[in-house]
GUSEPA-918783 format. One record per residue: y negated, x, z negated of N, C-alpha, C, CB in turn. Coordinates in pm, whole numbers, plus 50000, padded with zeros to 5 digits. Atoms other than C-alpha are relative to their C-alpha. Last residue first. Glycine has a CB too. Layout:
// residues N
<<Y; X; Z>; <Y; X; Z>; <Y; X; Z>; <Y; X; Z>>
...
END
This chain:
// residues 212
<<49912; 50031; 49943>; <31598; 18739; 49857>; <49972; 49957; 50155>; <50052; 49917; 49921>>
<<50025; 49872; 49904>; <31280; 18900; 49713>; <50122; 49964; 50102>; <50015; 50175; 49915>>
<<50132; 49968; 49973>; <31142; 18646; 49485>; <50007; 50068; 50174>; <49943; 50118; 49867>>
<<50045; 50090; 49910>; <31467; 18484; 49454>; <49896; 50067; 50060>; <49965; 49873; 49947>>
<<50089; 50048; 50025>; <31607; 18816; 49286>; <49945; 49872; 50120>; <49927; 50113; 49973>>
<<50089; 49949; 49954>; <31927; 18950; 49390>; <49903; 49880; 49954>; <50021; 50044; 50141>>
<<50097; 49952; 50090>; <32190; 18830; 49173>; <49881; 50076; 50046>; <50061; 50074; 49914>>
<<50002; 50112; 50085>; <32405; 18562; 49369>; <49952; 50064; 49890>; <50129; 49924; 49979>>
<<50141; 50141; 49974>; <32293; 18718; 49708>; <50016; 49944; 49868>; <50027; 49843; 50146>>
<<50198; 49911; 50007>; <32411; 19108; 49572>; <49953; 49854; 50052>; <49935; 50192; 50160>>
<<50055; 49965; 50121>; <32746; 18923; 49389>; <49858; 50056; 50047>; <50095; 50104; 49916>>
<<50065; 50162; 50102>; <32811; 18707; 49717>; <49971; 50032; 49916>; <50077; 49877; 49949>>
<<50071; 50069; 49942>; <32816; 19061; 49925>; <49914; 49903; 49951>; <50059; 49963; 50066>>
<<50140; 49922; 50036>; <33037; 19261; 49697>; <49849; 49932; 50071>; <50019; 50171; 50065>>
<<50021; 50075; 50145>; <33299; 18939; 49716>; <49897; 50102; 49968>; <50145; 49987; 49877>>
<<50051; 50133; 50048>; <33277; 18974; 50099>; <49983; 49945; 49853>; <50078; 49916; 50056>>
<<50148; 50016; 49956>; <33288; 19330; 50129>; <49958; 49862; 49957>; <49979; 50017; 50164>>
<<50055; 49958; 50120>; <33618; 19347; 49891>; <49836; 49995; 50033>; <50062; 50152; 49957>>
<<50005; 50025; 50143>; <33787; 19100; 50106>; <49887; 50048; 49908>; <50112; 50052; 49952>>
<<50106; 50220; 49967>; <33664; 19237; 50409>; <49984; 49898; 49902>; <50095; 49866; 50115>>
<<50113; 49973; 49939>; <33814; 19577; 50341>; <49935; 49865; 49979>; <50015; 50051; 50146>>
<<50030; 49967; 50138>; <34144; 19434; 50195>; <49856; 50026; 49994>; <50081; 50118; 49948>>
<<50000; 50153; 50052>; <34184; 19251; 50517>; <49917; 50031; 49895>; <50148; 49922; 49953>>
<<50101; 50086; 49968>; <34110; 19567; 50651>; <49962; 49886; 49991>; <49988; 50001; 50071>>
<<50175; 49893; 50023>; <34336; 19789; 50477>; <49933; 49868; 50042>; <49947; 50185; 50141>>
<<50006; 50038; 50147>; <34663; 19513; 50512>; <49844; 50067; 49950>; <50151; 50073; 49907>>
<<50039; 50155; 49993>; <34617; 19486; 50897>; <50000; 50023; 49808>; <50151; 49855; 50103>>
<<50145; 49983; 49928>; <34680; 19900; 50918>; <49951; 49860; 49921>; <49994; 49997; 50206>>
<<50097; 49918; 50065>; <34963; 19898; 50682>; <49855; 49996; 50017>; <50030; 50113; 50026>>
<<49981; 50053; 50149>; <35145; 19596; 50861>; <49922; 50072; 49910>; <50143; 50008; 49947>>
<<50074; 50124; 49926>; <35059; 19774; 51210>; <49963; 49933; 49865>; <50105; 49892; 50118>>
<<50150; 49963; 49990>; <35191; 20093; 51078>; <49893; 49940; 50036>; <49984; 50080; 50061>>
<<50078; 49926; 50153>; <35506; 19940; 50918>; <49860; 50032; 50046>; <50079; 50172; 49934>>
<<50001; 50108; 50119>; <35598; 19753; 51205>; <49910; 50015; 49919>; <50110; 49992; 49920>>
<<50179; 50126; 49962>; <35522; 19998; 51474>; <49981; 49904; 49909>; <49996; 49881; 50159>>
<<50009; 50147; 49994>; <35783; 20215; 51331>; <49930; 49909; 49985>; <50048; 49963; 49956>>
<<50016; 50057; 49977>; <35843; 20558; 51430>; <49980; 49866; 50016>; <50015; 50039; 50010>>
<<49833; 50087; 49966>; <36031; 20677; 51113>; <49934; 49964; 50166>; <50053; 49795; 49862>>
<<49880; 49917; 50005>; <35752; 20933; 51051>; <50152; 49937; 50042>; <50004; 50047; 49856>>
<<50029; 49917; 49951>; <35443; 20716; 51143>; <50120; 50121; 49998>; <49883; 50016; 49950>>
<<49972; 49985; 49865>; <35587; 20448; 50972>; <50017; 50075; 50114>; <49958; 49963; 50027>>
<<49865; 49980; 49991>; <35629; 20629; 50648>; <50022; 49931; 50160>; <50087; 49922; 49861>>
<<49921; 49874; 49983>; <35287; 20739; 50704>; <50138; 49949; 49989>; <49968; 50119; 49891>>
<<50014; 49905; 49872>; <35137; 20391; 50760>; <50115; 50134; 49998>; <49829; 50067; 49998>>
<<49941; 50142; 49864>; <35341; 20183; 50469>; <49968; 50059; 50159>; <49872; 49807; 49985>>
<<49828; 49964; 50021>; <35255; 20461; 50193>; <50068; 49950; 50155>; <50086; 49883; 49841>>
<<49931; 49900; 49898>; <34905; 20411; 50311>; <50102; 50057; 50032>; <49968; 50073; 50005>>
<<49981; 50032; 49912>; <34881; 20134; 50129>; <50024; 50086; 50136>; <49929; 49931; 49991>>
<<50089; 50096; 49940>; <34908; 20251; 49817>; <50032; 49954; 50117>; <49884; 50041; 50012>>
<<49922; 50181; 49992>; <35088; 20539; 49660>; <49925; 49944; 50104>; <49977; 49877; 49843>>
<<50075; 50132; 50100>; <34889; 20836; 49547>; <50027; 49868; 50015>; <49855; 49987; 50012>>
<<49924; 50085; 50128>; <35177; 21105; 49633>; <49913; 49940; 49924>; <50082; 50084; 49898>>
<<49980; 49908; 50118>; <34945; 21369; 49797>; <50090; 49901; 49916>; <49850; 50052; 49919>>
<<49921; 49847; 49998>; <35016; 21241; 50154>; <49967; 50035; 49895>; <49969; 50116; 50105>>
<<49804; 50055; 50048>; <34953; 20819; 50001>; <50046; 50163; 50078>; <50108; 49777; 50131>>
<<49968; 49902; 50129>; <34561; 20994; 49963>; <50165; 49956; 49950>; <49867; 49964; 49851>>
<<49961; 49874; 49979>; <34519; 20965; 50333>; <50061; 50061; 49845>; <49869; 50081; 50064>>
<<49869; 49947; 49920>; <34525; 20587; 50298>; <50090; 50111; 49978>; <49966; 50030; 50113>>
<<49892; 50017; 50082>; <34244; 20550; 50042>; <50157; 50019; 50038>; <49982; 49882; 49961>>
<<49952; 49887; 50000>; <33997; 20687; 50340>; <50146; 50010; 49856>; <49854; 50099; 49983>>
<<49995; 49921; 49844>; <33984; 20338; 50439>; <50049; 50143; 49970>; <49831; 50014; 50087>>
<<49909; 50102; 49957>; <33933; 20171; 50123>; <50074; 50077; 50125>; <49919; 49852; 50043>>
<<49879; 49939; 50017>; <33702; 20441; 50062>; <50148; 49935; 49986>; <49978; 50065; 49899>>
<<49936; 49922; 49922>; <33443; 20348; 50342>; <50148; 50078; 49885>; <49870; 50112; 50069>>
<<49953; 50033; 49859>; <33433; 19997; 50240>; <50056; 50122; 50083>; <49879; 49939; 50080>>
<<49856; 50095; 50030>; <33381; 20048; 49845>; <50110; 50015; 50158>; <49938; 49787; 49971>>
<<49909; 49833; 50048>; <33112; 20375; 49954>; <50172; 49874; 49955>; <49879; 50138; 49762>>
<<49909; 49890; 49934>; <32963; 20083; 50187>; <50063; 50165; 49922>; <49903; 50040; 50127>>
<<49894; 50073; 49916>; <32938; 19802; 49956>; <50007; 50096; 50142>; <49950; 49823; 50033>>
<<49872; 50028; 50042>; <32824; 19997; 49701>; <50096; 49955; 50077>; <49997; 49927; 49918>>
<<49973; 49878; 50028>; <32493; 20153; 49913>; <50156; 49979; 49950>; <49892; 50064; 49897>>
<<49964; 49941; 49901>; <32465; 19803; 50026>; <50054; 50133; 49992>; <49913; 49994; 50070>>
<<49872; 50054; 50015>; <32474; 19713; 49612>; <50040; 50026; 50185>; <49996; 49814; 49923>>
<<49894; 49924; 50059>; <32186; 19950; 49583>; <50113; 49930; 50056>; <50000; 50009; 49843>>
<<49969; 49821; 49958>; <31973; 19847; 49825>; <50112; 50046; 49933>; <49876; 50116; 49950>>
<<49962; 49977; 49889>; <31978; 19477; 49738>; <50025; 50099; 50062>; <49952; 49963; 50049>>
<<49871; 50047; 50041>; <31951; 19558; 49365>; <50035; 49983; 50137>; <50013; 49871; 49901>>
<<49903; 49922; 49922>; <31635; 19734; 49411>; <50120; 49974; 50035>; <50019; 50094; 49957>>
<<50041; 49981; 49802>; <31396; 19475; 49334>; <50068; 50076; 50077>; <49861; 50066; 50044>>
<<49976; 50131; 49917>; <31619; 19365; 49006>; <49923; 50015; 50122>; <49955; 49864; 49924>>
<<49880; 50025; 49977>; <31630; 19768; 48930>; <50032; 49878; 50042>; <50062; 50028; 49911>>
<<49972; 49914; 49895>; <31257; 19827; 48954>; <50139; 49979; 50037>; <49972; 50140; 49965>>
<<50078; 49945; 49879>; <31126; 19563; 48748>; <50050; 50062; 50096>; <49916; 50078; 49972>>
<<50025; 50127; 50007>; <31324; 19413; 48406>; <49935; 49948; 50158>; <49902; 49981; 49870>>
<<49881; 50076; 50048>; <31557; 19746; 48336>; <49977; 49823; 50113>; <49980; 49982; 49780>>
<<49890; 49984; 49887>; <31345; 19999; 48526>; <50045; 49897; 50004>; <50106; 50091; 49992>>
<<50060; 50040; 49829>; <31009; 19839; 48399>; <50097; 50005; 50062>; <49894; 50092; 50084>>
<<49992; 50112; 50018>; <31167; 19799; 48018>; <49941; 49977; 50151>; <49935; 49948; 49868>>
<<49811; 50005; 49998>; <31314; 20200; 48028>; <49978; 49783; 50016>; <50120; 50096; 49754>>
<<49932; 49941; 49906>; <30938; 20293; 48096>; <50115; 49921; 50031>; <50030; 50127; 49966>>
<<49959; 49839; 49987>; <30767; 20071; 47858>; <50090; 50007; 50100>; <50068; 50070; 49870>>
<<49907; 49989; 49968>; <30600; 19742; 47975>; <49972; 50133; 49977>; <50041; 49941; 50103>>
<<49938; 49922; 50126>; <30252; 19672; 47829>; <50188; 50026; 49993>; <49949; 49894; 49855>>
<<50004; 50068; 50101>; <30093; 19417; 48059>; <50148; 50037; 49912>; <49975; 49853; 50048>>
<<50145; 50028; 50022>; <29936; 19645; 48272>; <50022; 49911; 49869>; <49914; 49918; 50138>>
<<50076; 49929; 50150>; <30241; 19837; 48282>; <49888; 49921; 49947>; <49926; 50159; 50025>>
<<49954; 49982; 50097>; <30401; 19583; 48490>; <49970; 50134; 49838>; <50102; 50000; 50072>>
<<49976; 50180; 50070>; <30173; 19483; 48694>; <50087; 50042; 49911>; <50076; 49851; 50106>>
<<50054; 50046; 50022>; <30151; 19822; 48801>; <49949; 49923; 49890>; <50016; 49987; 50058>>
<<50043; 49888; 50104>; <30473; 19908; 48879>; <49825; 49926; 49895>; <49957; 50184; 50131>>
<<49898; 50014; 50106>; <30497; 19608; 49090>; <49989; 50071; 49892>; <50117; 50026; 50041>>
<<50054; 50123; 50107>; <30179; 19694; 49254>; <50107; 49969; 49909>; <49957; 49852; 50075>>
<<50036; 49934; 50072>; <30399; 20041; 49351>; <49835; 49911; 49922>; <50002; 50140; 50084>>
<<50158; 50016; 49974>; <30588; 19822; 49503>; <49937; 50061; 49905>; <49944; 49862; 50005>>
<<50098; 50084; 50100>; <30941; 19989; 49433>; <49866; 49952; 50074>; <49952; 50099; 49865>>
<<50082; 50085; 49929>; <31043; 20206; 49737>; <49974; 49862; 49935>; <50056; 49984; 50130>>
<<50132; 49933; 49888>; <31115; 20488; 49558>; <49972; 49922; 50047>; <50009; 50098; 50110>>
<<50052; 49975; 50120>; <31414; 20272; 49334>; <49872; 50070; 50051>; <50095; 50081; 49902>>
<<50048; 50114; 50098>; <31574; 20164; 49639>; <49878; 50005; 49901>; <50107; 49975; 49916>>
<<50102; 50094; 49903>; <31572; 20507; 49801>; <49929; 49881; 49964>; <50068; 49949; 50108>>
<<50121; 49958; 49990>; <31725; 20645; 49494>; <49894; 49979; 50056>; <50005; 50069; 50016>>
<<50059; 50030; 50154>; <31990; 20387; 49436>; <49885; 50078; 50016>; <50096; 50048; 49857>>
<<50080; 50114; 50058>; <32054; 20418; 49797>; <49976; 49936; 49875>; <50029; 49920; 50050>>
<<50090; 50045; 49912>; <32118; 20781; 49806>; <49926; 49860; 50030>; <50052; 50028; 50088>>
<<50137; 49936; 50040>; <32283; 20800; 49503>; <49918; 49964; 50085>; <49990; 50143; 49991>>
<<49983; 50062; 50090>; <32575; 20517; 49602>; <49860; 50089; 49965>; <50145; 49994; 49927>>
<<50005; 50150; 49967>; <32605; 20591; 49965>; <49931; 49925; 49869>; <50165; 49938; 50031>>
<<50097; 49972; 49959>; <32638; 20993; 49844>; <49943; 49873; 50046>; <50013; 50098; 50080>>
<<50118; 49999; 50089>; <32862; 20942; 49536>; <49870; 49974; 50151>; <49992; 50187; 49886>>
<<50130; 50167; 50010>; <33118; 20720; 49678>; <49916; 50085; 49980>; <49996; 49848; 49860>>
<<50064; 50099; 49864>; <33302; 21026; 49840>; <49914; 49907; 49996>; <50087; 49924; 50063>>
<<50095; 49938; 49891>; <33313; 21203; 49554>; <49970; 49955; 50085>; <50022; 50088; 50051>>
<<50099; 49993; 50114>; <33475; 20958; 49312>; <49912; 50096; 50088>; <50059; 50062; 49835>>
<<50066; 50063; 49934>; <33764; 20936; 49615>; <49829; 49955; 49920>; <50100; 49893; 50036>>
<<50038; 50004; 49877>; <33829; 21262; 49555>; <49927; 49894; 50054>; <50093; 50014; 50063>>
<<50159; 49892; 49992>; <33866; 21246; 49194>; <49904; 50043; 50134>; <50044; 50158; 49951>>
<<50142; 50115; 50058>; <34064; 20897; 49244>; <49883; 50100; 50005>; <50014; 49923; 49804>>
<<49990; 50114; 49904>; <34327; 21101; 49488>; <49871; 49917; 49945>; <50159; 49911; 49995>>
<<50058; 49909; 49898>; <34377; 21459; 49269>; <49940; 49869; 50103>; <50131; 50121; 50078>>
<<50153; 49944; 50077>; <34414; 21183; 48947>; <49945; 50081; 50121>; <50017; 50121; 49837>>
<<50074; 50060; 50004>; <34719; 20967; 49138>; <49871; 50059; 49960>; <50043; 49919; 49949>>
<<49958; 50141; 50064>; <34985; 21160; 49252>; <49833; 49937; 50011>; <50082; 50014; 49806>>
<<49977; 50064; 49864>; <34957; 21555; 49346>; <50032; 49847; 49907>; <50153; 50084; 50118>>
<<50047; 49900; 49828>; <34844; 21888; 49182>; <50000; 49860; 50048>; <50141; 50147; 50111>>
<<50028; 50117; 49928>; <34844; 21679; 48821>; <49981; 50044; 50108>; <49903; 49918; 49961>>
<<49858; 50018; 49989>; <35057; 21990; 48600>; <49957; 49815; 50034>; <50112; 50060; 49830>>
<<49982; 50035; 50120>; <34694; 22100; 48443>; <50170; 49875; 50023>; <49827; 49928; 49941>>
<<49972; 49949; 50146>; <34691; 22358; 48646>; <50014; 49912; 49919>; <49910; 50078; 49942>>
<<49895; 49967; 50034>; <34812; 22165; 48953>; <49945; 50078; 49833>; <50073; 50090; 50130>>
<<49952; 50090; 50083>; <34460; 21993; 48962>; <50122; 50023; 49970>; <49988; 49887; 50039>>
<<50125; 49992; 50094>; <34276; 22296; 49132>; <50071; 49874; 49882>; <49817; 49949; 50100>>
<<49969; 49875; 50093>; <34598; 22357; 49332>; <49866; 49998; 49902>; <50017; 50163; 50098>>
<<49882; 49964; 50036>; <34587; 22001; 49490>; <50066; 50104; 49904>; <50033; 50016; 50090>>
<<50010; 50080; 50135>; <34229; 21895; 49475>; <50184; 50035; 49988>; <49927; 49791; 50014>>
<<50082; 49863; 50103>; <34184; 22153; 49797>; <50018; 49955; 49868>; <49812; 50028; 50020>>
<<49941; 49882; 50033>; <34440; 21926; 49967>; <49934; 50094; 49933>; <50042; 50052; 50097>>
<<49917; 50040; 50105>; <34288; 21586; 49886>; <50072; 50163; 50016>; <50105; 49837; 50027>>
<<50045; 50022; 50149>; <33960; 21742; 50021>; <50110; 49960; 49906>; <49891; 49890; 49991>>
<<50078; 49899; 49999>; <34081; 21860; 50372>; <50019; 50001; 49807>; <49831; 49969; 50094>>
<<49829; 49907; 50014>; <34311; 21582; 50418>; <49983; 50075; 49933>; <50076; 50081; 50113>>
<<49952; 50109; 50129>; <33944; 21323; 50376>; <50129; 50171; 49954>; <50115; 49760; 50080>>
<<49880; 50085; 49990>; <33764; 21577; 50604>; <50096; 49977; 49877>; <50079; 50056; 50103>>
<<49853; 49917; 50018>; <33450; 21749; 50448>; <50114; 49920; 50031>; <50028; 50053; 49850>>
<<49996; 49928; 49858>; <33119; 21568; 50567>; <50150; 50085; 50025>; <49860; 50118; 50008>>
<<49983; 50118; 49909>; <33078; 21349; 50258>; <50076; 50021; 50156>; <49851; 49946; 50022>>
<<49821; 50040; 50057>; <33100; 21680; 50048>; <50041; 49899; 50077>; <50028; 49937; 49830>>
<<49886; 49929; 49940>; <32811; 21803; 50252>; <50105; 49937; 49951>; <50010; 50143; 49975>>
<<49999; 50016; 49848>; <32582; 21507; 50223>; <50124; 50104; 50059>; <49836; 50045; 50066>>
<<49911; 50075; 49973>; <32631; 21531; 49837>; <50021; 49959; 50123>; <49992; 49920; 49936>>
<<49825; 49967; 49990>; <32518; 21852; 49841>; <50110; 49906; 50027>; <50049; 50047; 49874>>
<<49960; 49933; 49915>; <32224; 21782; 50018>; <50133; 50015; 49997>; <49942; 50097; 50000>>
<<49946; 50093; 49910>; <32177; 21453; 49790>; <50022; 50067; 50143>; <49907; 49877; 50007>>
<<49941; 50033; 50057>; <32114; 21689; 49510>; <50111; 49910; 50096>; <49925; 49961; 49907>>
<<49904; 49969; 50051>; <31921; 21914; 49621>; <50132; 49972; 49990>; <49974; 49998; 49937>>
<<49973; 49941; 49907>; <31648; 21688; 49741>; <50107; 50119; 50027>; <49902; 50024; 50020>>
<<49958; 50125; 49937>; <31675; 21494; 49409>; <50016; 50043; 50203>; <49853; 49861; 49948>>
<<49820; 50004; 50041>; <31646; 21804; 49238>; <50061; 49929; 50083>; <50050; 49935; 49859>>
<<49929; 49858; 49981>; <31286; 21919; 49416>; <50168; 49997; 50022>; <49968; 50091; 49859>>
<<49982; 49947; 49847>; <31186; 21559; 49425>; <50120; 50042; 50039>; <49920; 50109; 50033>>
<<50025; 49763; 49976>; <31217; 21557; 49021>; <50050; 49950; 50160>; <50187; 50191; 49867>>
<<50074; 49922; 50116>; <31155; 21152; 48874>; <49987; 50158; 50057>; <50097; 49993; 49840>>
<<50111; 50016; 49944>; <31345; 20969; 49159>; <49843; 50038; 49903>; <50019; 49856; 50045>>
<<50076; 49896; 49925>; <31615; 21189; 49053>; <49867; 49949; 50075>; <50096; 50062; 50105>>
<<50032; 49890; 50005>; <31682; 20993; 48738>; <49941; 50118; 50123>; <50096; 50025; 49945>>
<<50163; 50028; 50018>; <31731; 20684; 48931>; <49918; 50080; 49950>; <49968; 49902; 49927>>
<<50137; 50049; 49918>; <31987; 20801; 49138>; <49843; 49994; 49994>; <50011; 49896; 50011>>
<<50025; 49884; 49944>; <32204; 20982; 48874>; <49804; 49940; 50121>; <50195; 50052; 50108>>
<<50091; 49900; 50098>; <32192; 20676; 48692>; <49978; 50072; 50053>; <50033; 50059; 49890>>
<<50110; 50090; 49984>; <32341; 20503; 48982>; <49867; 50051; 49904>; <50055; 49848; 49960>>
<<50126; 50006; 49858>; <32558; 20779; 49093>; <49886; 49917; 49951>; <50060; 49911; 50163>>
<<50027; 49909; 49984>; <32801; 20818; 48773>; <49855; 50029; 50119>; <50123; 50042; 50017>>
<<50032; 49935; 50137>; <32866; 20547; 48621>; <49913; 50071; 50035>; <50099; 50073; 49924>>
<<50142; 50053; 50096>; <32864; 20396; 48951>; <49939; 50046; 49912>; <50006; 49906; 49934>>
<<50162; 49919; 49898>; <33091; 20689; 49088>; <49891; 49916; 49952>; <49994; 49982; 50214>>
<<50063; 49901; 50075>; <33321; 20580; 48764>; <49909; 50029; 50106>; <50088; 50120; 49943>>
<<50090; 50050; 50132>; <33330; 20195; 48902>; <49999; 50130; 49920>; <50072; 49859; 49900>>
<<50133; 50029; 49996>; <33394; 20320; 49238>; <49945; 49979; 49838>; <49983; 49868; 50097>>
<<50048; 49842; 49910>; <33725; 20555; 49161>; <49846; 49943; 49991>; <50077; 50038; 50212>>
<<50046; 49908; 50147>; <33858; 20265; 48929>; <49876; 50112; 50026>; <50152; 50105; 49939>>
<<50102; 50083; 50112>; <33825; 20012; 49213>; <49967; 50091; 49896>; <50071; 49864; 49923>>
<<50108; 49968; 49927>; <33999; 20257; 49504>; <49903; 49941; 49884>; <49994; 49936; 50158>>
<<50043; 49858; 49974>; <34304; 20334; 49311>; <49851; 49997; 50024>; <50077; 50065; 50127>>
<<49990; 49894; 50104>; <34350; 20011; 49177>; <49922; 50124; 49977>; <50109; 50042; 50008>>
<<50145; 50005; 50078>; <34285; 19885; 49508>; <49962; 50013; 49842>; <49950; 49876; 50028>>
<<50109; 49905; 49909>; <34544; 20114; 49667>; <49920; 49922; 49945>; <49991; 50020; 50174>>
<<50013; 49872; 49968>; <34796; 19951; 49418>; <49906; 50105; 50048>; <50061; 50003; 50054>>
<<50047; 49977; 50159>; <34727; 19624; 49452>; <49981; 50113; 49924>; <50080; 49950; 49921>>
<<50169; 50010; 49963>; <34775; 19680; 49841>; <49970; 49992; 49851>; <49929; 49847; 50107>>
<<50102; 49922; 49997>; <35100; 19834; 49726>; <49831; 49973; 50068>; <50065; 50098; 50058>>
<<49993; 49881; 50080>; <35224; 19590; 49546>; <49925; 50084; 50074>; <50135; 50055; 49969>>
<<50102; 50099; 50089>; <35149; 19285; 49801>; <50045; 50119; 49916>; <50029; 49805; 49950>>
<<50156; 49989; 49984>; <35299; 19500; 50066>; <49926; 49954; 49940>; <49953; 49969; 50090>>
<<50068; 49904; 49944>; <35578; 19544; 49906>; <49885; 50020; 49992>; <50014; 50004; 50093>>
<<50034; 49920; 50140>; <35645; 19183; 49816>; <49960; 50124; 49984>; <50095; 50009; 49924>>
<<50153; 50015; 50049>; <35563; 19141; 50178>; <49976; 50017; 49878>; <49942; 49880; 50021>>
<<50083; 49901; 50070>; <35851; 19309; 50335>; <49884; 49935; 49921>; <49943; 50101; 50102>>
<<49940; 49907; 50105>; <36136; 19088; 50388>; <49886; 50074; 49969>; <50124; 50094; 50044>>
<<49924; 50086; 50069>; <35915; 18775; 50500>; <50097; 50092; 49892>; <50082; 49910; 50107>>
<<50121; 50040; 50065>; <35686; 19018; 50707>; <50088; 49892; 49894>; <49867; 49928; 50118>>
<<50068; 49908; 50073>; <35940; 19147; 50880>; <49892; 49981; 49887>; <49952; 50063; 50085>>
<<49888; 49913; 50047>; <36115; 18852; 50999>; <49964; 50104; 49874>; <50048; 50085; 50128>>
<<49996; 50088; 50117>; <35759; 18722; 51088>; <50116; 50036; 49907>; <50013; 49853; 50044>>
END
């Protein structure tokens, strides 16, 4: 308790901090994955492609990836801090985030479809009004595990100088001190649970009754 009385301003910075890091990172993989998603449920070929590669990048250890983002982001005099750390973790969401936006979106009722042309729905007014409120449960699982698993891998990116909460592990881990790495640990998974539980009440408090 001691500990926790001197340290918690701290730890209340850098958990704000690591979700900073981790919030910006998802809301460009959205940008970036969800469109991507729905577009490939249009080309197979690509969409089989597409979610190979992103299966490998998924597969590359976290250390692995913030260190290859080190000399590829030194040219422009960012090897280490915060941009080599969000671009990484912008990869990691994509495959959770394509993959079930695409799945979702393929497993439309293809009466749904339908019904909705029949009574004169264009393309971009079936995704918008049709395919995306039936998919919305898929997708936002897909969100709520690329949120959940980079919370987690947000740690590894306090060895390139991205701050956060992992600051609190590794410096334990180097001083020996169960404090800190206990305090680090317990702060992730709160944060975790946190961010599951408010991604959770947004997919029941906009998923469709129909389909809820």
């Amino acid at each position: 308790m001691e500990f926790l009385e001197v340290n918690a301003p701290r730890i209340l910075d850098l958990t704000i901090e690591h979700a900073v890091l981790v919030g910006l990172a998802i809301i460009v993989a959205l940008l970036i994955g969800v469109p991507l998603g729905i577009y490939l449920t249009t080309n197979d070929y690509l969409a089989e492609t597409v979610l190979q590669i992103a299966s490998v990048m998924l597969t590359i250890p976290s250390i692995a990836l913030f260190g290859v983002m080190i000399p590829i982001f030194s040219i422009i005099n960012q090897g280490i801090g915060f941009v080599p750390a969000f671009v990484a973790l912008v990869l990691y969401s994509q495959l959770p985030i394509i993959r079930n936006t695409y799945t979702a979106i393929r497993n439309v009722s293809p009466e749904m479809r339908d019904a909705a042309k029949g009574v004169g729905m264009k393309t971009h007014q079936r995704l918008l009004r049709v395919e995306i409120p039936n998919a919305f449960p898929v997708i936002m699982a897909g969100i709520r595990t690329a949120v959940v698993m980079n919370i987690g891998i947000g740690v590894i990116a306090a060895y390139i100088g991205a701050g956060g909460l992992g600051v609190l592990i590794t410096q334990g881990i180097s001083r020996g001190d169960n404090y800190l790495i206990i305090s680090g640990s317990v702060a992730v998974a709160i944060l975790a649970m946190i961010a599951d539980a408010i991604l959770l009440w947004i997919q029941k408090r906009y998923t469709p009754k129909s389909i809820a």
